[in-house]
C-alpha positions, 0 to 999 in steps of 0.5 A: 108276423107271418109273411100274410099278416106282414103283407097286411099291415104294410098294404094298409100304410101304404094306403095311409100314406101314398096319398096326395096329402104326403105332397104337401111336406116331400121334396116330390112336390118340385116336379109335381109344378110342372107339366112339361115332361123335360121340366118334370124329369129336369126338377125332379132330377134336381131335387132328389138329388139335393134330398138328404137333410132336414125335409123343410130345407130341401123343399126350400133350396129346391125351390131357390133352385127352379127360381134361378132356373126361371122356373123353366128347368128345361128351357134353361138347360138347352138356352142357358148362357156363361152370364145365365150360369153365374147366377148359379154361383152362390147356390148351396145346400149342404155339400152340393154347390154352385160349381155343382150345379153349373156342372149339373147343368151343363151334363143334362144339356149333353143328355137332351142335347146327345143322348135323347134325354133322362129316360133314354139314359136310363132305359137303355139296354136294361139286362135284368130286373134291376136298374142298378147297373142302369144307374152306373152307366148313367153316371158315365154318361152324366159325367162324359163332360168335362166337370170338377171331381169332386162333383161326382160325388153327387151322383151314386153309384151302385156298382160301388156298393151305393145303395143309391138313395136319391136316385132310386127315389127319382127313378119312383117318381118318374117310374110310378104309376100309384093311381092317386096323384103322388109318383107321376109315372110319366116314363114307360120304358121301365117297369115299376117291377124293376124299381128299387126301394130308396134305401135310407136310415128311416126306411132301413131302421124299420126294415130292420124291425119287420124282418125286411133286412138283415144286413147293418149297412144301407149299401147295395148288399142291404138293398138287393136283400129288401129289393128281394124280399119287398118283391115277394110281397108285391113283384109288380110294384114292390116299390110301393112299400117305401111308402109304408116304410118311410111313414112307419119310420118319420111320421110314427117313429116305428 
């Protein structure tokens, strides 16, 4: 396919799946609950960062998670106390664990309580075109609390050659305006342009197939290079097309 006829067919999948059916089986129906701000940007946070594995788990323990958060994330994060944490304890999904958790907690108090929230972090002092290094000094300030070391694992970091799956995902959904109902682009101190593919093995693999990417490895390198090419598809939303990508890749096994 020439760079046309690839536009083409990659503008029809995203028309196929950027559509609220594609709600129904993604972890982006937990923000979708909520119309508070602080609750949409609190669950979705939550919940890409708990989206790797099996898509039914992750819906399943993020729901777990908001009902522990008595399905008022944000309400929980400023009011919590010590006894409203240990019901925290036993929660798990994969590698993320209680003690995670409560360090989750309490670093998004910090964020709302000193930092005027997750959108001022992520917002402030964009260079470039790219919030990548965005993403790396959030991570700073998420972990300026006292915390355990092992969970700064769950939070990536591109500046180490992360290609920063979940995060880039969440900032989508937060960023986003699709027009149909699916990302709820409820920030608006960042472009969708400067937005980066959520990188993962479906995306990646087909990809790799359309001539999207060279490079083997999903890090920061391989997403700067689809980043790249995605743009010249569609510089004000190149985005969009991880919608086509992860259709193409999960549901029709491109």
């Amino acid at each position: 396919m020439n760079q046309a006829e690839l536009k083409e067919f990659l503008d029809e999948k995203v028309q196929l799946y950027n559509h609220p059916k594609f709600i129904e089986s993604d972890p982006i129906q937990i923000p979708h609950l909520y119309t508070l701000k602080e609750d949409i940007e609190i669950a979705g946070f939550l919940a890409a960062t708990i989206s790797w594995g099996n898509r039914k788990m992750i819906i399943n323990n993020s729901q777990n998670l908001m009902a522990k958060l008595g399905n008022s994330p944000y309400d929980f994060v400023m009011n919590h106390n010590e006894n409203d944490l240990e019901r925290l304890n036993d929660f798990v999904h994969r590698t993320f664990n209680g003690t995670d958790c409560v360090s989750f907690i309490k670093a998004l108090k910090n964020i709302y309580q000193n930092h005027d929230g997750l959108e001022s972090v992520f917002s402030k002092d964009i260079q470039s075109n790219t919030l990548q290094q965005n993403i790396s000094n959030f991570k700073s300030v998420f972990f300026e609390i006292e915390h355990q070391y092992r969970t700064q694992k769950h939070v990536s970091d591109p500046m180490n050659n992360s290609a920063a799956k979940r995060i880039n995902m969440f900032l989508r959904w937060m960023v986003r305006k699709d027009n149909v109902g699916v990302d709820l682009g409820i920030w608006n101190s960042i472009s969708p342009s400067q937005l980066s593919c959520p990188l993962d093995v479906h995306s990646g693999n087909v990809a790799r197939k359309l001539g999207l990417l060279t490079r083997k490895q999903n890090d920061a390198k391989a997403l700067f290079e689809l980043d790249s090419n995605l743009q010249n598809l569609d510089k004000s939303d190149p985005v969009k097309y991880d919608f086509a990508l992860f259709g193409l890749g999960v549901f029709e096994g491109f």
